[in-house]
C-alpha positions in Angstrom: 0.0 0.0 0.0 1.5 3.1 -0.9 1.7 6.3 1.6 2.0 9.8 1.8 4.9 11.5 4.5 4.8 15.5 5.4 7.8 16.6 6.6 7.4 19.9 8.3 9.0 22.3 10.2 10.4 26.1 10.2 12.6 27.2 6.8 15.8 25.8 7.7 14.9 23.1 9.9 16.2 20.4 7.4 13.3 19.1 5.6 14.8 18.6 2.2 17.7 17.1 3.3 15.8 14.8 5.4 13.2 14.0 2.5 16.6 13.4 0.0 18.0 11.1 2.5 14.4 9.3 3.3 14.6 8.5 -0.8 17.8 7.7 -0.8 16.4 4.9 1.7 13.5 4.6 -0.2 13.9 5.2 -4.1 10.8 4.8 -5.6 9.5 7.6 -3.8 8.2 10.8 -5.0 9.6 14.0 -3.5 6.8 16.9 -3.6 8.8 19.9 -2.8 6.8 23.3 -2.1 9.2 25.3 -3.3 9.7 23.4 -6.7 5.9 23.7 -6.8 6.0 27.4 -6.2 8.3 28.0 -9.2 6.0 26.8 -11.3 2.5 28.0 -10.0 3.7 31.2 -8.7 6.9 32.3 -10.7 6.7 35.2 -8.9 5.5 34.7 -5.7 4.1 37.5 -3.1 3.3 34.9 -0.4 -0.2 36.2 0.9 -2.5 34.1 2.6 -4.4 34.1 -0.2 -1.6 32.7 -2.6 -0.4 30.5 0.3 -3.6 29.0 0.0 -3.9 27.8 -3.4 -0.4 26.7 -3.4 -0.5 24.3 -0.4 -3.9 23.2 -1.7 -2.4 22.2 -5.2 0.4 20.0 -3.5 -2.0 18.5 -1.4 -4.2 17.4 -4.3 -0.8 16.7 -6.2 0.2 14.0 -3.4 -3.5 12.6 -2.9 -3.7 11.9 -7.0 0.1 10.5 -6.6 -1.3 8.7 -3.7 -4.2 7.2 -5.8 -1.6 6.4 -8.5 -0.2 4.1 -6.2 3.2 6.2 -5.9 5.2 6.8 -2.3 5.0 10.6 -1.7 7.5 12.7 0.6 6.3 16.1 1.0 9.1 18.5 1.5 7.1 22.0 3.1 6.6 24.1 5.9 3.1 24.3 6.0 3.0 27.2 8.6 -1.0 26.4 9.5 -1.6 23.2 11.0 -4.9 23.0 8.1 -3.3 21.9 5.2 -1.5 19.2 6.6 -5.1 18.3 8.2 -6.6 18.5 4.7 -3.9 16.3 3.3 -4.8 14.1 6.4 -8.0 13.6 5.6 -7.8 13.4 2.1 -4.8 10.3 2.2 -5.4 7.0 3.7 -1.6 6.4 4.5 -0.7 9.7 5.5 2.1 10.4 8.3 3.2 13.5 8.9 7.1 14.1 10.4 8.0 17.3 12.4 11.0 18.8 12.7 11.7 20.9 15.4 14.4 23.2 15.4 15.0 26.6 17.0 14.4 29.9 15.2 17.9 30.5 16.1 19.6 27.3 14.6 17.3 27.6 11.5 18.2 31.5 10.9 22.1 29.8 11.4 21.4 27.0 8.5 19.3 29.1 6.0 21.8 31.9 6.0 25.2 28.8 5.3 23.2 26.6 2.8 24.6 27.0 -0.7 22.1 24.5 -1.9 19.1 25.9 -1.9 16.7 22.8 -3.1 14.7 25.2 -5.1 14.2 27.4 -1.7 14.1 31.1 -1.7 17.6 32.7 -0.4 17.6 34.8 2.5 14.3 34.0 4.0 14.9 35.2 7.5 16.6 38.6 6.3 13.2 39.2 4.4 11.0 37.8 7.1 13.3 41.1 9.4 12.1 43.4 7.1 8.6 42.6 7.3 8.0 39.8 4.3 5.8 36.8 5.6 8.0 34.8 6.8 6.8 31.4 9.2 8.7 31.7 12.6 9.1 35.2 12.0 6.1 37.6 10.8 4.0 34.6 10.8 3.3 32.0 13.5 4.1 28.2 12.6 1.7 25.8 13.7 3.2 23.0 15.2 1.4 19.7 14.4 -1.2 18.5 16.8 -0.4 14.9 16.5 2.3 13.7 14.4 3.7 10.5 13.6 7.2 11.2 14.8 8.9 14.9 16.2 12.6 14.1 15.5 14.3 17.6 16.9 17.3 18.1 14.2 19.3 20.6 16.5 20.3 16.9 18.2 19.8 14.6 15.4 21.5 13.9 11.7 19.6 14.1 8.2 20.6 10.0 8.3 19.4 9.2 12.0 15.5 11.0 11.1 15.6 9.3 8.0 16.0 5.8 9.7 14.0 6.6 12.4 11.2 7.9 9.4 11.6 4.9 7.2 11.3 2.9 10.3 8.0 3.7 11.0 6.7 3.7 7.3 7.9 0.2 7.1 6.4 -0.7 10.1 2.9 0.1 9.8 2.5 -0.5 5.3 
């Protein structure tokens, strides 16, 4: 049976590098990245709610109808409100969602070194200072109510979440 993972958590937290290394693990997954999404929905993005909206509702049907397809779906996104991921929740059968909790701090640290930006916009937390919506900053993240698995990356590697993710998927498919 296939499933659907949402990894979540404040830009800079690690979620692409944790999806890459959950596929390295796991191949013939699909990784839906937000931000790959948004170059092509919004190529020019202004990130009001409204905008928000539509986005996060496109990669949730994206991953439902990759779902239904039969395909293994990573979602790579921050999701700042809690009711996308419970749209995406209801929607998916299989669906486990995986926060990452880091520090504001330690993800302000991270963004600012990455050179690899998987797609990401550069500078987040600088814009988010000068007023741009930015989750953690000028716009509350939601934490997840109940999720699968909290793996706290200021303590643990990309590799370690990924077993610890790939663990659980194989564990209850």
């Amino acid at each position: 049976m296939s499933w659907v993972i949402w990894i979540t958590g404040l830009p800079g937290s690690g979620k692409s590098t944790v999806a890459l290394s959950v596929k390295e693990k796991m191949p013939d997954a699909v990784i839906l990245s937000i931000d790959a999404l948004r170059h092509i929905v919004t190529p020019a993005p202004d990130y009001s709610d409204t905008e928000r909206e539509h986005v996060y509702r496109a990669l949730v049907f994206t991953a439902h109808m990759l779902h239904e397809l039969g395909h293994d779906v990573i979602i790579d996104a921050t999701a700042h409100k809690n009711s996308w991921r419970v749209l995406a929740r209801e929607l998916i059968p299989e669906f486990y969602e995986v926060y990452l909790k880091c520090p504001v701090a330690l993800c302000m640290k991270r963004e600012k070194k990455r050179k690899d930006t998987h797609a990401a916009p550069t500078e987040i937390y600088e814009k988010g200072k000068k007023g741009w919506p930015v989750p953690g900053i000028q716009v509350p993240y939601e934490e997840p109510d109940k999720p699968e698995i909290i793996i706290n990356t200021e303590n643990e590697s990309p590799e370690t979440a990924a077993g610890k993710i790939v663990k659980i998927l194989k564990s209850r498919t």
